[in-house]
C-alpha positions as CSV (number, residue, x, y, z in Angstrom):
1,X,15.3,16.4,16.6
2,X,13.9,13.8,19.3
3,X,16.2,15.0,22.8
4,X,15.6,12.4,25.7
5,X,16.3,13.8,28.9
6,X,16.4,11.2,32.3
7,X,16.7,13.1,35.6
8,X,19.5,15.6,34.7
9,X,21.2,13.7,31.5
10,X,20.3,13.7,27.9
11,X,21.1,12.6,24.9
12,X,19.6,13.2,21.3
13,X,17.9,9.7,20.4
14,X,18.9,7.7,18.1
15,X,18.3,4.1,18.0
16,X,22.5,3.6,19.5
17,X,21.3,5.1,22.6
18,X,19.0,2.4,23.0
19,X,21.7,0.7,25.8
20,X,22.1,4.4,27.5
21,X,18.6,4.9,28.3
22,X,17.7,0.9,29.4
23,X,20.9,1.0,31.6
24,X,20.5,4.9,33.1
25,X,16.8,3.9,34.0
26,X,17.3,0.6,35.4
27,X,20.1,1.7,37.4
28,X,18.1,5.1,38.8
29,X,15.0,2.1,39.7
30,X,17.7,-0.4,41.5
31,X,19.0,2.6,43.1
32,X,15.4,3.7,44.8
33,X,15.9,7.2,42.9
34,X,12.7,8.6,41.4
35,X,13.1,8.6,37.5
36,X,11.5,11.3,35.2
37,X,12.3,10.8,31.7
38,X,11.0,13.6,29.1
39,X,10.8,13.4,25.3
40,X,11.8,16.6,23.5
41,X,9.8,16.2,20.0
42,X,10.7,19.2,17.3
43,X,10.9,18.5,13.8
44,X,8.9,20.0,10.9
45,X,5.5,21.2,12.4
46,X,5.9,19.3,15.4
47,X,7.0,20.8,19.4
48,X,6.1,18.2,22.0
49,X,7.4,17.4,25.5
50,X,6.1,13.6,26.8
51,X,7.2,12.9,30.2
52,X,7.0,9.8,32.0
53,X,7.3,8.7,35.7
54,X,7.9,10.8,38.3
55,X,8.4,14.4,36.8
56,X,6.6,17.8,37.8
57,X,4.3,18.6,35.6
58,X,4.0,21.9,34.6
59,X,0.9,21.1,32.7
60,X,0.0,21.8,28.7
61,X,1.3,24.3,26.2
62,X,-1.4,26.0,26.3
63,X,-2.2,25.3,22.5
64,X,-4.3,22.9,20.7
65,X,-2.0,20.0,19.1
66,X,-1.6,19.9,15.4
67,X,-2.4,16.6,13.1
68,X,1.2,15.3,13.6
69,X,1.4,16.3,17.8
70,X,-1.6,14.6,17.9
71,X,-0.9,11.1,16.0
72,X,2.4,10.9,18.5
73,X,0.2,11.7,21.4
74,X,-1.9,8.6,20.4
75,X,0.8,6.2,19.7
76,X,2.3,7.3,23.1
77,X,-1.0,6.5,24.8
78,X,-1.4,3.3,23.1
79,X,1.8,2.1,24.1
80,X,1.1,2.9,27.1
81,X,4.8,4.6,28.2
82,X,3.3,6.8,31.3
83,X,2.3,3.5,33.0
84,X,3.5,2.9,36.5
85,X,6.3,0.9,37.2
86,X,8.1,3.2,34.0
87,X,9.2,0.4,31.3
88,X,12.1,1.1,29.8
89,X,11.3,-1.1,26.6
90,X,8.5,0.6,26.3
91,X,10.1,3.8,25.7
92,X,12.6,2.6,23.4
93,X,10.1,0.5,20.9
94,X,7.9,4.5,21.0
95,X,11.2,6.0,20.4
96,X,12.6,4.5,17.5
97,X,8.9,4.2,16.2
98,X,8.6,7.9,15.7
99,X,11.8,8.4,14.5
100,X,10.6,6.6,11.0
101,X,7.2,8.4,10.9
């Protein structure tokens, strides 16, 4: 299950909510409101939380990441999804790339 929370909605992602999470984000940024989008990863051997923009951090997990945490920790650095302003596009193309690892 990937869940993808924005400020105090969420949904669980699939690629349909790709117009839900472009429109909720752009409207939160037009609107001044800080955004904090987090990505709820569980599936198989895999617990994650990724967040993006302006969320409190609580900080790690406490654990070391596994293989598969760690490959979606690299592909979300690569893409680059935490960098400021957040980029919705960017979110979506990491999205529905995980979803078919």
């Amino acid at each position: 299950m990937i869940k993808v929370i924005i400020n105090e909605q969420d949904r669980i992602w699939d690629s349909s909510q790709a117009g839900w999470l472009n429109g909720t984000i752009k409207e939160l940024q037009k609107a001044g409101e800080p955004v904090c989008v987090r990505v709820l990863i569980e599936y198989g051997d895999i617990n994650l939380c990724l967040s993006a923009g302006t969320c409190n951090n609580s900080g790690g997990g406490g654990r070391p990441l596994n293989t598969h945490e760690n490959k979606i920790v690299e592909h979300w650095n690569r893409l680059d999804v935490e960098a400021p302003p957040l980029n919705s596009g960017k979110l979506v193309a990491f999205l529905n790339q995980i979803k078919t690892q």
